[in-house]
Structures are given as C-alpha cells and as structure tokens.
C-alpha positions as a printed Julia matrix, in Angstrom:
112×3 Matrix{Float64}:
   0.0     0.0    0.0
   1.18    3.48  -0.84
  -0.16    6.26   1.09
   1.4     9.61   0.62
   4.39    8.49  -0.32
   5.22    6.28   2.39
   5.21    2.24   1.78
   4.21   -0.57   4.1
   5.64   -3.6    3.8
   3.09   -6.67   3.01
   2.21   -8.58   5.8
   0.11  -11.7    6.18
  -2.59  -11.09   9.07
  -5.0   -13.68  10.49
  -6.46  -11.44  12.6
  -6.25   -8.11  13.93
  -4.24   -4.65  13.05
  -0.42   -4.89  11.49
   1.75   -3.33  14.5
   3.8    -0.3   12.78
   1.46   -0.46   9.5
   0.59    2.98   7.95
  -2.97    2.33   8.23
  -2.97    0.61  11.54
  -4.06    3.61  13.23
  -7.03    4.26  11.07
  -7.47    0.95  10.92
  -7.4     0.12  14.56
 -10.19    3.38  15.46
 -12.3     1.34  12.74
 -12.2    -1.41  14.66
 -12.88   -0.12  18.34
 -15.61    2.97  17.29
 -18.47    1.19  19.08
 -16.4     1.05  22.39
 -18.11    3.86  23.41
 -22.03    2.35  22.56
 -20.71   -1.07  24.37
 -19.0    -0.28  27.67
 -21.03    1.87  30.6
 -18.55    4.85  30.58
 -19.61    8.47  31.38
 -17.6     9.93  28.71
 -14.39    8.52  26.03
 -11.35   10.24  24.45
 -10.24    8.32  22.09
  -6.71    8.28  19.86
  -5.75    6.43  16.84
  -4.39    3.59  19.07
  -5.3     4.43  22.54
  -8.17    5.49  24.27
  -9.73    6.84  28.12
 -12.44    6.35  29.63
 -13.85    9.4   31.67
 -16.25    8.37  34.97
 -17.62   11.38  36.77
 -18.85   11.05  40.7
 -19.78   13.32  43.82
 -17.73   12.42  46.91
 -20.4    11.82  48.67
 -21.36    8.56  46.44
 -18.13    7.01  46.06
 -19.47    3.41  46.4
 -21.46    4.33  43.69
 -18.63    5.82  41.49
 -16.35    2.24  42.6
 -19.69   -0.43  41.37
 -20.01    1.91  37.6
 -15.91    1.42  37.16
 -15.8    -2.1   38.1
 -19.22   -2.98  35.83
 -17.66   -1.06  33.48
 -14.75   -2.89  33.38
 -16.01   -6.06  33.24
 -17.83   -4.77  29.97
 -14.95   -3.59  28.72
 -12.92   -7.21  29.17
 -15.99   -8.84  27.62
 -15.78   -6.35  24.83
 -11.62   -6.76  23.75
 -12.81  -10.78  24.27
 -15.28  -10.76  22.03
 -13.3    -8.85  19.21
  -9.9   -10.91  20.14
  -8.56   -8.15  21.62
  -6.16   -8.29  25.01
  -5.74   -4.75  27.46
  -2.21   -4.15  27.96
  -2.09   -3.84  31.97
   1.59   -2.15  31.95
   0.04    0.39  30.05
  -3.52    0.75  32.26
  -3.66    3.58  34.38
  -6.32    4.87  36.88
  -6.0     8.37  37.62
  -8.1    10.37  40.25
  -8.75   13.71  40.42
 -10.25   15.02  43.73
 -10.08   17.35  46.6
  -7.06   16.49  49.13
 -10.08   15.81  51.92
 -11.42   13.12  49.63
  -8.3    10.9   49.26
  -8.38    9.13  52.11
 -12.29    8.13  51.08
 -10.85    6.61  47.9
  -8.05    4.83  49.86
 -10.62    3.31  51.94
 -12.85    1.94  49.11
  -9.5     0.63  47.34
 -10.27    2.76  44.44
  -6.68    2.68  43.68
C-alpha cells in the first residue's frame, strides 16, 4: 500500500491490526468505534491507538462511582474478548482527580 508516499511492507494477518502499518491507526479506530455504545462509561477520548475512559462522581457517592468502574470494566474485558482483543495492563492507568479531603475516602474503598 502506498499512502502519501510512504510504503508498508506486506504482511500476512489472520487477525487483527499490522503493528507499525501505515494504516494501523485508522485501521485500529475502525475497529474499536463502538467502544463507546458497548461499555457503561460516562464519557471517552479516544486516539488512533489508545483510548480513556472518563467516569464522573460526587464524593459523597463514592461506592457508587467504585460499582459503575468495576461494571464497566467487566464490559470492557468482555468487549476486547469478544473482538480478540487483550488490554495491555503495563500500560492501564487509573488516575483520580479530587479534593485532598477526599483521598483518604478513595483509599478506603481501594479505588486505587
């Protein structure tokens, strides 16, 4: 293929997206654009190969806030499993944004 200029090499793929293909980006956001209709999230950025989910909560309903992440991802699992994909957990961050006074409150619920 010949995009632009640039070249990819041919590649024989069973399944999935070429790692370091020119389209692989494009082709990857193809693949994954109902993530957003399929997994319970509040809101989702998503890149040409990477992707966060966005979960909005009061402090005074953190159980609440801990239940919708952990549903959500057990969606999410089932989701990469059904289209043979696999979450890289090196790469899987969680990160909170909240008032000091509230940190201990996610501490306690093992948010994190």
């Amino acid at each position: 293929m010949d995009v632009l200029g640039k070249k990819s090499k041919r590649q024989k793929t069973l399944l999935g997206v070429p790692a370091g293909s020119i389209l692989g980006p494009i082709m990857f956001s193809l693949f994954v654009n109902d993530l957003s209709k399929s997994v319970s999230i509040d809101r989702s950025i998503m890149f040409a190969d990477d992707g966060n989910l966005l979960f909005l909560g009061h402090p005074k309903d953190l159980q609440s806030l801990k239940l919708r992440i952990e549903q959500c991802m057990r969606e999410l699992f089932e989701y990469l499993f059904k289209k043979k994909l696999s979450q890289n957990v090196e790469k899987t961050k969680m990160l909170i944004l909240a008032h000091r006074s509230f940190i201990e409150q996610f501490l306690i619920l093992n948010l994190w």
